[in-house]
C-alpha positions, 0 to 999 in steps of 0.5 A: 202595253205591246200591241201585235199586229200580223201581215199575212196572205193566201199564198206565196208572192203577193208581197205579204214580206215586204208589207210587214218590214215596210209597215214595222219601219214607218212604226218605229221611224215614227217614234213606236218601239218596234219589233219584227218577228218572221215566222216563215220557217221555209222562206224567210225573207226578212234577213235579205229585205233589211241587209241582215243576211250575213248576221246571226243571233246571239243566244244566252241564259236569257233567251234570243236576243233580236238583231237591230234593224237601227233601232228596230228589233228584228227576229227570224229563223234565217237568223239561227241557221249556221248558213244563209242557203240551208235548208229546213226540211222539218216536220211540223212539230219542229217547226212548231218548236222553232217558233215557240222559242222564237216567241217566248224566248226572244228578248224583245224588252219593252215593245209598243209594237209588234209586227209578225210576218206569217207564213202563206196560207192557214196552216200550221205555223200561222195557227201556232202563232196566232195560238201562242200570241194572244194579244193580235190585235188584228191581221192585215192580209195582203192580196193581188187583184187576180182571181187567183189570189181572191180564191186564198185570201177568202180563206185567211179571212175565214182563219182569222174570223174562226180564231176571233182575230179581227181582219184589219183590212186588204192591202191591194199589191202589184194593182195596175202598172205604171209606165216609166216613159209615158206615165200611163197606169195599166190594170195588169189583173182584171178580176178586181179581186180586192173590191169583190172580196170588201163587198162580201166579206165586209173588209175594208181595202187600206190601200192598192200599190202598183207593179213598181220595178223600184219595190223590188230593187229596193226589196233586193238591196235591203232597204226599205220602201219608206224609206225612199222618196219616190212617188210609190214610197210615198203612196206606201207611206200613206197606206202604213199611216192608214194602218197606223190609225187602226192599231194605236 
């Protein structure tokens, strides 16, 4: 049976994407038959983070057939657009059309998991997924340690509780720098913006990344981080097996 999980944030530009493609990655580079669905109508990011920019989906008497990422399947509006830089400058019930045929009609076959990407914030879109998908068995939300980002993230966790999706936990990104020359780790945002929100709200933190210039580079050239072999892939790793654990 298909388990669903979602990676969402407060806002845009905590890492909330590259969360999700490196987490449906590890699951399906260990063995899971795995999809990924990006619901981000406006900026969808999954095509450019796993090469797949130039590509576009098939459709058919059957439904959207999903592009392969090697074995895993992947779906995302970016996908169905006649060119890569257009723009959707849509209301909400198109938009609310456009995943409703991204869920219902991609032929996903069997899946043991299913990774979704929502949109930033709590409204529309991330609503109609989690509506139109009832079987999330939890959300993973994505923070950095600012004040800032704190402000947000209380309120998907607020969204999440108020359409009983379970908070699997906080994953903590861009939590200090680390020097490439000498070594030493810098809190780079001082609010600790994860600790305060576990204490109050009772999440748990799954793991903090830091700042690493090679996530990005990595990010823009289509690869995925666990896939590489440096120090903060593998601390990545570790975080995706952690979440590994809470959801099979």
């Amino acid at each position: 049976m298909r388990k669903t999980v979602g990676v969402m944030s407060g806002k845009g530009g905590v890492g909330k994407s590259t969360a999700a493609v490196n987490l449906a990655v590890h699951l399906s580079r260990k063995g899971w038959n795995t999809g990924l669905l990006d619901i981000d109508i406006h900026g969808p990011s999954i095509p450019a983070m796993l090469a797949l920019s130039s590509s576009r989906a098939l459709q058919d008497s059957r439904g959207i057939h999903p592009l392969l990422y090697r074995s895993m399947k992947v779906m995302s509006i970016g996908f169905l657009l006649p060119d890569k830089d257009d723009a959707l400058i849509w209301r909400g019930p198109l938009k609310m059309k456009a995943i409703e045929q991204m869920v219902n009609h991609t032929v996903w076959g069997d899946l043991d998991m299913l990774v979704i990407d929502a949109p930033p914030g709590t409204g529309d879109e991330a609503l109609s997924v989690c509506q139109l998908i009832n079987d999330i068995i939890g959300m993973i939300i994505v923070t950095t340690p600012q004040n800032i980002s704190e402000i947000d993230v209380r309120k998907s966790i607020t969204f999440c509780r108020a359409l009983d999706i379970p908070v699997l936990g906080l994953l903590n990104n861009m939590a200090s720098f680390a020097c490439p020359s000498c070594g030493t780790s810098t809190e780079l945002f001082p609010s600790g913006a994860a600790k305060n929100i576990s204490n109050d709200m009772q999440v748990p933190i799954l793991g903090s990344l830091p700042f690493d210039p090679d996530i990005a580079g990595s990010s823009d050239q289509g690869i995925p981080f666990v896939e590489q072999n440096i120090p903060s892939a593998n601390l990545m790793k570790d975080i995706m097996n952690t979440i590994e654990e809470k959801i099979v």
